[in-house]
LOMI-379107 format. One line per 2 residues: number of its first residue (from 0); their letters; for each residue x, y, z of N, C-alpha, C. Coordinates in steps of 0.001 Angstrom, whole numbers. Example, Ala and Ser with C-alpha at 12.3 -4.5 7.8 and 13.67 -1.06 7.14 Angstrom:
<pts>
0 = AS = 13190 -5690 7800 12300 -4500 7800 13200 -3300 7800  12850 -2250 7080 13670 -1060 7140 12900 30 7870
</pts>
This chain:
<pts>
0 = XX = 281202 -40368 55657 279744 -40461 55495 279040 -39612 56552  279508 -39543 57601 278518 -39258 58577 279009 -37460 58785
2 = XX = 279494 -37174 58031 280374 -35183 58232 279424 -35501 56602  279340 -35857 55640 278491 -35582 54579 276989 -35682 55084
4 = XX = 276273 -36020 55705 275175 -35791 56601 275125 -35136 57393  276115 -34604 58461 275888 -33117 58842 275686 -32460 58035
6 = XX = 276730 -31900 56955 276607 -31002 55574 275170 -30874 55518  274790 -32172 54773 273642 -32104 54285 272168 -31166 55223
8 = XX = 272728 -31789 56379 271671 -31568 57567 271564 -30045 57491  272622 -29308 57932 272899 -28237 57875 272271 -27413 56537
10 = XX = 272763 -27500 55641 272005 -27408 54301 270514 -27260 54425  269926 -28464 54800 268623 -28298 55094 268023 -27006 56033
12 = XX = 268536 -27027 57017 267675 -26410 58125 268405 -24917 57378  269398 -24529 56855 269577 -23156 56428 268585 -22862 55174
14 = XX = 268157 -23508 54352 267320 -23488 53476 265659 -23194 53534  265389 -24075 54790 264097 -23963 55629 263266 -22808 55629
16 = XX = 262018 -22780 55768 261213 -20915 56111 261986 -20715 57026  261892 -18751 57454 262067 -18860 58527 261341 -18419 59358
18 = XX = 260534 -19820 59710 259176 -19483 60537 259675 -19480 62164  258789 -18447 62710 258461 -18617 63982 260079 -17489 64657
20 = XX = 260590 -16870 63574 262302 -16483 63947 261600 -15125 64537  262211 -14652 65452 262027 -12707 66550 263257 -12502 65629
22 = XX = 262799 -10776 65407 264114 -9845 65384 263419 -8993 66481  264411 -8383 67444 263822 -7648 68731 265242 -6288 68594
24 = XX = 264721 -5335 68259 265674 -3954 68120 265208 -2899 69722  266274 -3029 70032 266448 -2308 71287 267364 -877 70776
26 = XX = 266155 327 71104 266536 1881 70720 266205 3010 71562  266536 3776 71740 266658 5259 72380 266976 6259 72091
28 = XX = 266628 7200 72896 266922 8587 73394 267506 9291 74373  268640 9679 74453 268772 11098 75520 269157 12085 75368
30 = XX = 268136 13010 76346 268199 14448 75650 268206 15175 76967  269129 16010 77123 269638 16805 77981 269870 18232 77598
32 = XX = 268845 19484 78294 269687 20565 78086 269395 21608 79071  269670 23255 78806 269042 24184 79783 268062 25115 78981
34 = XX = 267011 25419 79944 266161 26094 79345 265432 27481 80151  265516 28394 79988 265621 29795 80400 263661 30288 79715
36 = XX = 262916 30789 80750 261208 31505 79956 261018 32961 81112  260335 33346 80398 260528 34599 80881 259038 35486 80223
38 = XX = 258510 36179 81009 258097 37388 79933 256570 37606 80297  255529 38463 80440 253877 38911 80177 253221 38807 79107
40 = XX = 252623 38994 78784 251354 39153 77449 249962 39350 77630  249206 39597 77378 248000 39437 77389 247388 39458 78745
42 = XX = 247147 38032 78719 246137 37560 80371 247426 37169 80585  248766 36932 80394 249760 36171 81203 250198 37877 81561
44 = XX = 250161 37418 83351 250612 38398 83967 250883 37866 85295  252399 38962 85991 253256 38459 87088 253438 36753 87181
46 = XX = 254028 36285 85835 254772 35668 85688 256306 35718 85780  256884 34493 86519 257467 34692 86975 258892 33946 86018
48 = XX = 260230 34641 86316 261492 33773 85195 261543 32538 85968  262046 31969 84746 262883 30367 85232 264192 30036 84435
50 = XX = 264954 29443 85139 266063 28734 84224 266386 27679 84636  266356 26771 84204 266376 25334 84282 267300 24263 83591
52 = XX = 267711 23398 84123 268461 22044 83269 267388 21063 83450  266719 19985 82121 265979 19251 82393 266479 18282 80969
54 = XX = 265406 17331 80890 265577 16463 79973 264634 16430 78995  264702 15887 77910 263677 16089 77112 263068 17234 76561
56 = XX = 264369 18191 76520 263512 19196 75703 263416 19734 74134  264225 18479 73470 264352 18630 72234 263182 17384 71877
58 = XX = 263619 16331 71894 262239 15348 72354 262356 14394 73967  260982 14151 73799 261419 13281 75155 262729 12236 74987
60 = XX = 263361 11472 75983 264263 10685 76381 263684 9622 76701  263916 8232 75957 263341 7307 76071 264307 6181 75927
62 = XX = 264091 5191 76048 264519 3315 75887 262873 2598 75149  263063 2162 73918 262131 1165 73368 262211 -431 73056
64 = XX = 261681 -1104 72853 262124 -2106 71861 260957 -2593 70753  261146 -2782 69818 260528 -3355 68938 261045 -4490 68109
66 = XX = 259947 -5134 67771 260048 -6772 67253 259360 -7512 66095  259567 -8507 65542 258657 -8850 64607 258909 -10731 64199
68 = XX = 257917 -11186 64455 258549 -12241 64162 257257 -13122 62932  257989 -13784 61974 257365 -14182 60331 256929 -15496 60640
70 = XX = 255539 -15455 60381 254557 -16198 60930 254641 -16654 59603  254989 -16720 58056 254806 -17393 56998 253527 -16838 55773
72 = XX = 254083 -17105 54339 253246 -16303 54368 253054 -14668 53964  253793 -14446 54254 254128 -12927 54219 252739 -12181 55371
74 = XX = 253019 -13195 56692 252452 -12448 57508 253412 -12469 58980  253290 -11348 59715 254014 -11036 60390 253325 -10435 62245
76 = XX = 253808 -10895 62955 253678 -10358 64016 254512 -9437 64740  254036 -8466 65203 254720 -6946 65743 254589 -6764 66841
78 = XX = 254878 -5724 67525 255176 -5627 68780 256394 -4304 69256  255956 -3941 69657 256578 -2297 70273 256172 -2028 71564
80 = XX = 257500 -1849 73086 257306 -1042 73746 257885 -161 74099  257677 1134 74625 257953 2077 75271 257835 2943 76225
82 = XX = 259138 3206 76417 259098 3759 78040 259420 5377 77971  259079 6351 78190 259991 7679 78716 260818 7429 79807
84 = XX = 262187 8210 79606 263545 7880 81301 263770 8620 81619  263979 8593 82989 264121 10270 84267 265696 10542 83976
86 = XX = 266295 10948 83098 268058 11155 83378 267909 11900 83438  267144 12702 84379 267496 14279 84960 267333 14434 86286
88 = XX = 265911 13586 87124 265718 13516 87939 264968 12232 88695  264061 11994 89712 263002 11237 89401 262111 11261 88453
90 = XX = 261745 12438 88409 260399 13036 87632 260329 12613 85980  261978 12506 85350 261692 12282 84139 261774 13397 83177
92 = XX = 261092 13408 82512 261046 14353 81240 260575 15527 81621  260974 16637 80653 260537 17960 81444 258953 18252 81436
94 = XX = 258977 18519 82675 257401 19052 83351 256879 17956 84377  257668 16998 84240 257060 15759 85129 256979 15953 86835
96 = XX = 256341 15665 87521 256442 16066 88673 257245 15125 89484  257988 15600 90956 258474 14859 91632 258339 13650 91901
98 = XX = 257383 13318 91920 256160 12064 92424 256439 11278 91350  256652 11352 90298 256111 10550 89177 257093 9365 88790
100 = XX = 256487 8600 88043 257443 7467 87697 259055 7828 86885  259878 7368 87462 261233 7179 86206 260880 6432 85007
102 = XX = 259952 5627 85000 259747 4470 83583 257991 5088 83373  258022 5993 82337 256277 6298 81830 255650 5141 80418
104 = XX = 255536 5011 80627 254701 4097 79485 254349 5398 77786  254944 4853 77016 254740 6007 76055 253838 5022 74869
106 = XX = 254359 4751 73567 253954 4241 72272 254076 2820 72277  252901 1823 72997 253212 529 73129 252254 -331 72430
108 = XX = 252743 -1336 71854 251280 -2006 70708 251441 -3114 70337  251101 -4498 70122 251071 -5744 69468 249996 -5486 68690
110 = XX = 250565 -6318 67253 249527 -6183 66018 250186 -7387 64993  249542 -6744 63881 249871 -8072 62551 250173 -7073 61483
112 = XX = 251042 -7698 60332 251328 -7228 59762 251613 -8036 58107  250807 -7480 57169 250991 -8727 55715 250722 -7466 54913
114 = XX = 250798 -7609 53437 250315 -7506 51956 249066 -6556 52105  248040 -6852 53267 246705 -6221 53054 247133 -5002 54487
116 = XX = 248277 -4796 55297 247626 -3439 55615 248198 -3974 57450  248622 -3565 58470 248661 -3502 59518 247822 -2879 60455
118 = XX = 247758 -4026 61670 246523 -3890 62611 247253 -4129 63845  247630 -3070 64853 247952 -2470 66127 247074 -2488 67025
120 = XX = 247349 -2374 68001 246229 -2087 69691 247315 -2147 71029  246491 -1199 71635 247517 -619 72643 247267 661 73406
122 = XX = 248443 1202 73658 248643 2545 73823 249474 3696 72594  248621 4209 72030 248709 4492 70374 249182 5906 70693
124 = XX = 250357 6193 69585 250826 7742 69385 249301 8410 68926  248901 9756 69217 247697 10524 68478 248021 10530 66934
126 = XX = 246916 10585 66026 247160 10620 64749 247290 12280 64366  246531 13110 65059 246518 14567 64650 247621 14993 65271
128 = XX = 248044 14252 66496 249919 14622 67090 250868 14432 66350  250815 13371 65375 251477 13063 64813 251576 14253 63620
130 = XX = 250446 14788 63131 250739 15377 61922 251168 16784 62277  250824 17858 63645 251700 18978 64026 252470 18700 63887
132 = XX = 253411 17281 64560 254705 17350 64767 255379 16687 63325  254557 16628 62580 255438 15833 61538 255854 16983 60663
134 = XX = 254888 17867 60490 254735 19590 59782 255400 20312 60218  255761 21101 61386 255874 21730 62159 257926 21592 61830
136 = XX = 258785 22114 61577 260195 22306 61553 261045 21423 62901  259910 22076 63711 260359 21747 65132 259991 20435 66042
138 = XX = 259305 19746 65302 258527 18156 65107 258586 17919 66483  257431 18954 67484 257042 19003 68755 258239 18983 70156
140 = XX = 259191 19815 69348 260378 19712 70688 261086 21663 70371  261323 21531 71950 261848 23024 71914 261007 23795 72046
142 = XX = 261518 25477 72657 260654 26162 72831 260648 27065 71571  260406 26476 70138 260094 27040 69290 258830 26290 68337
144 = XX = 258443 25150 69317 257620 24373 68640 256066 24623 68527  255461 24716 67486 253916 25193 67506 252687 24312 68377
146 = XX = 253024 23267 68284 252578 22165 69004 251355 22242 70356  252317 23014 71123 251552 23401 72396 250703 24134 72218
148 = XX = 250877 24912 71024 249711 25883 71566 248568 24977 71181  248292 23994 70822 247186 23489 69946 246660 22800 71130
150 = XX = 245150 22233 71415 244798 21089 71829 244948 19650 71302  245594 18471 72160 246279 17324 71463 246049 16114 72296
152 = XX = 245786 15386 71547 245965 13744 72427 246982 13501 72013  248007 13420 72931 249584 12844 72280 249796 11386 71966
154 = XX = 248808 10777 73484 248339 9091 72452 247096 8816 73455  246870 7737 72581 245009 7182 73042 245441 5909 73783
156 = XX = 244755 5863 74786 245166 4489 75508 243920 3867 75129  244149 2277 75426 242882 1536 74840 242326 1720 73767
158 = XX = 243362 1963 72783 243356 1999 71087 243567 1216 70164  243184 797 69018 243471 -96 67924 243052 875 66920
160 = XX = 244095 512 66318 244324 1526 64444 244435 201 63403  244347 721 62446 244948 59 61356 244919 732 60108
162 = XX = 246601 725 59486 247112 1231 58302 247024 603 57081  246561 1298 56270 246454 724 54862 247691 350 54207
164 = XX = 248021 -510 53120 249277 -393 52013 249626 928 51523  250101 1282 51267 250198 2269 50739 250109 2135 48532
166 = XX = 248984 2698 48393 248852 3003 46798 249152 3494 45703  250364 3685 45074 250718 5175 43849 250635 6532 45015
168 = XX = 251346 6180 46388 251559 7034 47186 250750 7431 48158  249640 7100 48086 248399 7328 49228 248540 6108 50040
170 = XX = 247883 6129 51185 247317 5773 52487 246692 6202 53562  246016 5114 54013 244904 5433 54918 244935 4708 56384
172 = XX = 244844 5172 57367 244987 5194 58865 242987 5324 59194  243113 4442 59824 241949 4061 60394 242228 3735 62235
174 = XX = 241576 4487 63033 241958 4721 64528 240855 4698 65508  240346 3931 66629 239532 3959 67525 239844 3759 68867
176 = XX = 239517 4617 70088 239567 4459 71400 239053 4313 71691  238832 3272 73262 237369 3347 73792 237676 4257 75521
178 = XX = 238693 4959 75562 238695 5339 76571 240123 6476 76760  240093 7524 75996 240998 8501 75703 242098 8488 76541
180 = XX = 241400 8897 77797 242250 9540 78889 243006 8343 79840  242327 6964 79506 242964 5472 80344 241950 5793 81502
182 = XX = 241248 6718 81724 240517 6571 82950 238923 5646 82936  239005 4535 82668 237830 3827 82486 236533 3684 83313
184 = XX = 235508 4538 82841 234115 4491 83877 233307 3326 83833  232341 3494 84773 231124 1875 85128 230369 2123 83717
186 = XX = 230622 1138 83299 229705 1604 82149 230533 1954 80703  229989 2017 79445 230639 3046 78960 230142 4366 78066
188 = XX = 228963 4752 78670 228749 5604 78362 229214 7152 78518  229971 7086 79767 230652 8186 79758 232389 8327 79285
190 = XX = 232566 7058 78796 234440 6852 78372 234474 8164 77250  235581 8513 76993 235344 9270 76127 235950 8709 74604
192 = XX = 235231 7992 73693 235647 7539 72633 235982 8570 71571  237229 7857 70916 237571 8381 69679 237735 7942 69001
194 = XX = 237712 8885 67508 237570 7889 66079 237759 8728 65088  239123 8128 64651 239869 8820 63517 239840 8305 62423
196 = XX = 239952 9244 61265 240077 8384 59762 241382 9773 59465  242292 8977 58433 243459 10335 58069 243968 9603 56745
198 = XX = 243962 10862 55417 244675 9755 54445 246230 10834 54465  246958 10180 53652 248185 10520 53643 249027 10232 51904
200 = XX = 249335 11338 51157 249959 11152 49857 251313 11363 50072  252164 10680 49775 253582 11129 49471 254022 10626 47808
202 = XX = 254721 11806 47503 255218 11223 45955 256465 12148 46031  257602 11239 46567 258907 12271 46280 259050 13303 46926
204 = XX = 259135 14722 46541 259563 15931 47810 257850 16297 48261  256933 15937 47992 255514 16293 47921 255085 15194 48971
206 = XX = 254479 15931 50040 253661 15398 51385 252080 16025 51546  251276 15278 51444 250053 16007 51587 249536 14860 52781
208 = XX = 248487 15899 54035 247267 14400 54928 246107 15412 55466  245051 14924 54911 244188 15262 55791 243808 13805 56851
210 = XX = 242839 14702 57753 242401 14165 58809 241090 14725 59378  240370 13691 60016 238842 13761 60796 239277 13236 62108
212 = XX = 238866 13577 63206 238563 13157 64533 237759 13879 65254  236998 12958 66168 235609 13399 66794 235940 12419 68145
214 = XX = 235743 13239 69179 235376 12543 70634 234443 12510 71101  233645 11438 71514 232265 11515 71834 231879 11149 73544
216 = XX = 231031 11372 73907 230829 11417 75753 230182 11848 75532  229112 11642 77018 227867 11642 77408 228497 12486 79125
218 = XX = 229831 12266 79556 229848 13135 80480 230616 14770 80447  229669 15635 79855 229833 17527 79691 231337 17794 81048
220 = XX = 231430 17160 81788 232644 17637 82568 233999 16907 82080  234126 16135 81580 235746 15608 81030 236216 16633 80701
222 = XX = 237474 16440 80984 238418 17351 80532 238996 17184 79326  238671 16622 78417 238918 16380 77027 238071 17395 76303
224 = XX = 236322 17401 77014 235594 18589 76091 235795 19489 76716  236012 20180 77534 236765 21791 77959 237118 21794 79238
226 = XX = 237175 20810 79957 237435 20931 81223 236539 21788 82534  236576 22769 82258 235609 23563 83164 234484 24010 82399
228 = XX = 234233 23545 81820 232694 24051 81025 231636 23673 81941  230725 24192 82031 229515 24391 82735 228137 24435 82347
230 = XX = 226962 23669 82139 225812 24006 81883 225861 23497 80227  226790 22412 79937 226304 22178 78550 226128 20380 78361
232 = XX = 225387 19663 77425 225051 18513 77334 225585 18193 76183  225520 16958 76023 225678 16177 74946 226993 16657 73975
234 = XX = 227965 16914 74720 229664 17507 74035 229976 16523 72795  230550 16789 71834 231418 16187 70674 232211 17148 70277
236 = XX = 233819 16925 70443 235012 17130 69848 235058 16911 68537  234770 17684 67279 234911 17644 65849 236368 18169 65367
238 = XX = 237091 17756 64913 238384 18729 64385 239088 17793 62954  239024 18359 62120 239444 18575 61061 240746 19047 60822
240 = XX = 241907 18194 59768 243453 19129 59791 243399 18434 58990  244317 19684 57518 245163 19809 56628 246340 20212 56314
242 = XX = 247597 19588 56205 248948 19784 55785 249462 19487 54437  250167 20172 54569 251335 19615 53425 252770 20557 53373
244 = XX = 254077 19762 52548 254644 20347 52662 255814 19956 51152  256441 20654 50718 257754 20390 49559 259112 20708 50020
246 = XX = 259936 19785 49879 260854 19422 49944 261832 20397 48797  262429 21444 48786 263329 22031 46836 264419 21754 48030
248 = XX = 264869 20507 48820 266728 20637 48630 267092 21375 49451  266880 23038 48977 267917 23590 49693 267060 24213 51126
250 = XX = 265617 23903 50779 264833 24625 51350 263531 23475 52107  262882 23064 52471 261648 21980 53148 260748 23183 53730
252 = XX = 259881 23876 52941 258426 24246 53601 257123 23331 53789  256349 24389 54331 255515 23680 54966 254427 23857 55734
254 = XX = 252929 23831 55446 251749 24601 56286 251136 23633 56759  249788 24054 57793 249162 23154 58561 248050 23998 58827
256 = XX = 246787 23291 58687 245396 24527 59061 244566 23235 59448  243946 23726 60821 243333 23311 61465 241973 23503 62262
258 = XX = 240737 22907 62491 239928 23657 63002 239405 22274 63842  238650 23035 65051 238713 22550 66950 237503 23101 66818
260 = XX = 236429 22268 67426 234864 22334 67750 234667 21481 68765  233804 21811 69637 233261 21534 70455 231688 21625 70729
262 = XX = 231004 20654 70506 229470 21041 69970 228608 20663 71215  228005 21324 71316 227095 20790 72848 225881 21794 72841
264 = XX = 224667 21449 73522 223716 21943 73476 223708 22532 75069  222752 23682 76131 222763 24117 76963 222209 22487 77967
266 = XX = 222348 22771 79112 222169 21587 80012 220693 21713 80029  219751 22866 80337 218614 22718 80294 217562 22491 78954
268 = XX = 218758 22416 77984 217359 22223 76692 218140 23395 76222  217786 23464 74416 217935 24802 73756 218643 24084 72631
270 = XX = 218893 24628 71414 219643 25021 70165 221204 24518 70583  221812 23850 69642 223214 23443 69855 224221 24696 69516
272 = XX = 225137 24938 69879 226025 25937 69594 227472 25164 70552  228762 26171 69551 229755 25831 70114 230503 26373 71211
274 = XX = 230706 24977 72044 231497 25338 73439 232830 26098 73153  233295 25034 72676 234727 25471 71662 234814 25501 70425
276 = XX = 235750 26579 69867 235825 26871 68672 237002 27506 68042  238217 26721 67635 239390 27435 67299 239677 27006 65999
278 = XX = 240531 27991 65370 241370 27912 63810 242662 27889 64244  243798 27001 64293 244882 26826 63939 245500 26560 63037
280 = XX = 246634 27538 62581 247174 27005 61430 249000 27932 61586  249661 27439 61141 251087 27738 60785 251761 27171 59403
282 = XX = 253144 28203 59566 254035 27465 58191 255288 27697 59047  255693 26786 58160 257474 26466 58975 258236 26046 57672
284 = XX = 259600 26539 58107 261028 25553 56781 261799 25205 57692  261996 24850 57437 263959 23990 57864 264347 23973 56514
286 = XX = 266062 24583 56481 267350 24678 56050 268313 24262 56017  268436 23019 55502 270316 22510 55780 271138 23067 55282
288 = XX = 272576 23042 55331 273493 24134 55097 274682 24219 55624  275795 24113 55217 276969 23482 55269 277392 22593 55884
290 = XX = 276651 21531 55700 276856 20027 55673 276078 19357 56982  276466 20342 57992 275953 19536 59520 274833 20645 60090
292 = XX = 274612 21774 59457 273700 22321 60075 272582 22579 59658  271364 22684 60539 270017 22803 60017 269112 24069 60874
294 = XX = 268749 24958 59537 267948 26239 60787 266797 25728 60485  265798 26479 61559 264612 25711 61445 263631 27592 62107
296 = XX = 262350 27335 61148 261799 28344 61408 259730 27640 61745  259475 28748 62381 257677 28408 61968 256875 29215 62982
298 = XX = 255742 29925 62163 255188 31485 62525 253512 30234 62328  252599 30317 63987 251392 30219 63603 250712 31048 64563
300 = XX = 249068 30870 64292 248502 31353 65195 247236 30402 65564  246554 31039 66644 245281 30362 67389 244630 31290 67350
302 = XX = 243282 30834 66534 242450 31832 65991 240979 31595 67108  240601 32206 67756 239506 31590 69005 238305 32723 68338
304 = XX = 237005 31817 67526 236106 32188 67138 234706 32390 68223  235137 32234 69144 234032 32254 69948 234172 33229 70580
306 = XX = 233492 33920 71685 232841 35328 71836 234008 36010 72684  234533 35120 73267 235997 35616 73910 236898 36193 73140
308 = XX = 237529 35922 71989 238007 36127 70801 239201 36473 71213  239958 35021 72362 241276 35161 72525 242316 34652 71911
310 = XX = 242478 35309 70925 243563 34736 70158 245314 34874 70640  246100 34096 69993 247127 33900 70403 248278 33393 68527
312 = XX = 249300 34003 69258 250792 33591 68084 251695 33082 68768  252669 32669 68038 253830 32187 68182 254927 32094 67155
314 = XX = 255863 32658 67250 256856 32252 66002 258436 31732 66957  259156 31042 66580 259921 29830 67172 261334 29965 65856
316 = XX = 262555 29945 65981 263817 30061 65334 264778 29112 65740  264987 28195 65568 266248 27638 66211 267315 27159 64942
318 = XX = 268026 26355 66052 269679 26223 64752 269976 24254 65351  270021 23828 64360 270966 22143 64956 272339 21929 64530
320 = XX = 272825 21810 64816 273942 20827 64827 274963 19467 64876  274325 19023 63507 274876 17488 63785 276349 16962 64071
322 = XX = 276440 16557 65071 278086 16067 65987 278108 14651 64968  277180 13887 64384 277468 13010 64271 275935 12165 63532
324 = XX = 275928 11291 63283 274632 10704 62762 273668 10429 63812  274048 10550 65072 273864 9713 66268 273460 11091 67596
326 = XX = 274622 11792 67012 274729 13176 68512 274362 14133 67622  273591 15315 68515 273465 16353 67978 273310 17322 69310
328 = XX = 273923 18908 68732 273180 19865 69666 272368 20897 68991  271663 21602 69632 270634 22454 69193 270183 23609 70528
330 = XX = 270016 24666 69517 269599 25866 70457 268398 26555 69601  267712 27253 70578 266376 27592 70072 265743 28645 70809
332 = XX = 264780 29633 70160 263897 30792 70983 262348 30524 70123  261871 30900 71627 260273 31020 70762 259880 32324 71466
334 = XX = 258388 32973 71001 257507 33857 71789 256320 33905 71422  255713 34039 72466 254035 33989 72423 253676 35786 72456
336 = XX = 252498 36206 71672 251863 36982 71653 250364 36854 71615  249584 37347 72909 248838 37057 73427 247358 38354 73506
338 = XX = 246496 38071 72780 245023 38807 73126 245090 39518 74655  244278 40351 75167 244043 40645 76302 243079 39192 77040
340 = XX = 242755 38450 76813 242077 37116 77162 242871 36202 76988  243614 35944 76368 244438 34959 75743 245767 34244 77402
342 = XX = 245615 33519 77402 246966 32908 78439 247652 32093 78275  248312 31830 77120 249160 30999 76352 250547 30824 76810
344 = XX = 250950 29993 77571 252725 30291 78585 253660 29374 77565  254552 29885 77365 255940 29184 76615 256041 28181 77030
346 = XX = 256348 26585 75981 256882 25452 76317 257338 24752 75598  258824 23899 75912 259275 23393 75368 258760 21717 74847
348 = XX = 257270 21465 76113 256718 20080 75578 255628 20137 74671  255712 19585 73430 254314 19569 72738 252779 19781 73188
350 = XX = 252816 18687 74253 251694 18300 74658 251110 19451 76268  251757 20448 75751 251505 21355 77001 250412 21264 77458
352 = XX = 249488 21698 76128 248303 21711 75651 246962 20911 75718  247745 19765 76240 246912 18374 75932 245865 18284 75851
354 = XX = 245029 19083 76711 243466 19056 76848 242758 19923 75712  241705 19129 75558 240904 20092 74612 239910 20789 75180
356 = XX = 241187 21979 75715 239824 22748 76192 240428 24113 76080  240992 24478 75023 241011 25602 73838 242332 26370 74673
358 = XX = 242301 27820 73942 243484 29063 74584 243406 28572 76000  244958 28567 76165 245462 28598 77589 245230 26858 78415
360 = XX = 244204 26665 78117 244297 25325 78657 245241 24503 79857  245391 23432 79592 246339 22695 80278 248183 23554 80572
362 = XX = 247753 24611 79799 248955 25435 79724 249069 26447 81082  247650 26644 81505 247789 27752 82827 247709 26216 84350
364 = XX = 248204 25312 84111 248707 24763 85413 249772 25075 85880  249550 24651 86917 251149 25463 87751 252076 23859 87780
366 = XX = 253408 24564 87682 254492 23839 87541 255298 24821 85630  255950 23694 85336 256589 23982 84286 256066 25131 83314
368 = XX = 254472 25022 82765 254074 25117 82074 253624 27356 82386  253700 27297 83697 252906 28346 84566 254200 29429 84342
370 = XX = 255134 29846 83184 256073 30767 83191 256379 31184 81797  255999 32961 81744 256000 33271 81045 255724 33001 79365
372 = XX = 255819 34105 78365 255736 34043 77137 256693 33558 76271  258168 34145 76319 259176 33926 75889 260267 32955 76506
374 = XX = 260923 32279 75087 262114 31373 76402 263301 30996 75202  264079 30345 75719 265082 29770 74685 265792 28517 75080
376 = XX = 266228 27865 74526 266884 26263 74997 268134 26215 74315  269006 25422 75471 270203 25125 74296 270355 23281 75306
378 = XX = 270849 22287 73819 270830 21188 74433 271492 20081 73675  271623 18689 74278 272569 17778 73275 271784 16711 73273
380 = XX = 271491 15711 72327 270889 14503 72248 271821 13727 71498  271484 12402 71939 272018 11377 71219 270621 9843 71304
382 = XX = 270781 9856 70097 270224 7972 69803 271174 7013 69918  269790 6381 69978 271320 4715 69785 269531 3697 69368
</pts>
């Protein structure tokens, strides 16, 4: 009697919801390789070579975890954090400085999740980062990646998004910051808010997304609206991007066109006109091809409509090699070609670029970023 009431017992509680249960997935990255830049152009001049072993130059190197636990219902609670990891040095991932943390805080968020659509907040991947690198062959790693040359929020701190269901293949991403850069002022009139809307179609080998984002501030010196700009009021970051790409099998192309505004009126009064003003756009394929290997190509440019008219290219070639589902190596070349104005330096991190504050940007700091046009990488990663 009393082993037929365990049974039973047992029975029961396996039958039960399963409310209130965590699944918690612990995942990573490491990426190790050497990377060689070199070369003049344009305004890049007496630049100097480098060759280097660093980390993260295919993508960054990281440790995450993510979780979810079923509140009933078919509603769900989420949860994601992440870290970038120094396995190269202190510094971390390539370009990081001496000083800097071994553990960076990357893509971290608690939210909900049901039937009507998921709702995140946190420290949020960028939505327009997301779509270079999702387009792009080189999906923001290597020095063949288009990425950098662009202006980018790689993520918004003090963000909440929320994703739609997805419909007969569409969806919609809805995104707000109240403070871009994490640097929070008295007040908030000078934070620099953002606010994205992006829809997204997939049907089979067919990818299409546009996207809107606008940054707004009341303080003309952030370095989000150009950094050194001078003598202008009332700044807004407007930028607009369209992709898409098809999948035939033997072949995955793929374009991206983009346009970067910066709207501000003179500090003393006058007619609005633009601070900044760029056209970006590229196409890229990737190739798989006898079984473990994948070439990867993508030719864009930076089209600078404003009176400077420093434009800038890039075209990027590399090759992968899958060791395994898990390991891979990969080698790669890119080169910049550069306007007589133009100062665009080779890099293997996406976010070279970060600032929106057009050609050359966050790209002419010194350290990593401060060497040459041309470069090439060779390197090994593994997940887990």
């Amino acid at each position: 009697m009393q082993k037929k009431m365990i049974v039973l017992a047992l029975a029961a509680i396996s039958a039960a919801p399963a409310f209130a249960q965590s699944n918690v997935t612990i995942y990573g990255r490491v990426d190790y390789g050497y990377l060689q830049r070199s070369g003049n152009d344009g305004g890049v001049v007496n630049a100097q070579s480098k060759g280097e072993f660093a980390a993260g130059l295919q993508a960054g190197s990281r440790v995450g975890f993510r979780g979810t636990e079923d509140l009933g219902n078919g509603l769900k609670a989420i949860f994601q954090v992440e870290y970038g990891i120094g396995n190269d040095s202190v510094g971390g991932n390539l370009g990081a400085p001496a000083s800097a943390a071994t553990w960076v805080n990357r893509n971290s968020s608690v939210g909900l999740t049901g039937n009507w659509g998921t709702v995140v907040g946190g420290r949020l991947d960028g939505v327009r980062y997301g779509i270079f690198n999702k387009y792009d062959a080189f999906q923001g790693g290597t020095v063949g990646n288009f990425t950098q040359m662009t202006s980018q929020i790689d993520r918004a701190d003090n963000a909440i998004a929320y994703v739609s269901p997805r419909f007969s293949g569409f969806q919609v991403t809805l995104a707000h910051s109240t403070s871009t850069t994490g640097q929070e002022n008295v007040g908030n009139n000078d934070d620099l808010k953002l606010y994205t809307i992006m829809g997204n179609y997939e049907n089979g080998p067919i990818s299409l997304t546009a996207d809107y984002e606008t940054i707004r501030t009341n303080d003309p010196t952030a370095a989000f609206i150009g950094g050194t700009l001078a003598g202008i009021a009332d700044p807004e970051v407007k930028v607009w991007t369209l992709a898409g790409s098809y999948d035939f099998g033997v072949v995955k192309v793929s374009a991206l066109w983009d346009s970067h505004k910066t709207e501000a009126v003179p500090a003393g009064g006058g007619a609005q006109f633009n601070a900044v003003d760029y056209r970006d756009y590229f196409i890229s394929a990737s190739v798989p091809f006898a079984g473990k290997f994948t070439g990867k190509f993508t030719w864009g440019k930076v089209d600078d409509k404003t009176a400077a008219n420093a434009d800038s290219s890039k075209w990027g070639i590399g090759l992968n090699y899958a060791l395994s589902k898990r390991t891979g190596l990969y080698a790669d070349y890119g080169k910049i070609s550069n306007d007589t104005g133009a100062t665009q330096r080779i890099s293997a991190s996406a976010n070279a670029n970060a600032m929106f504050g057009g050609s050359g940007g966050a790209s002419n700091a010194a350290g990593f970023n401060n060497i040459g046009v041309k470069g090439f990488d060779i390197g090994i990663a593994h997940t887990f």
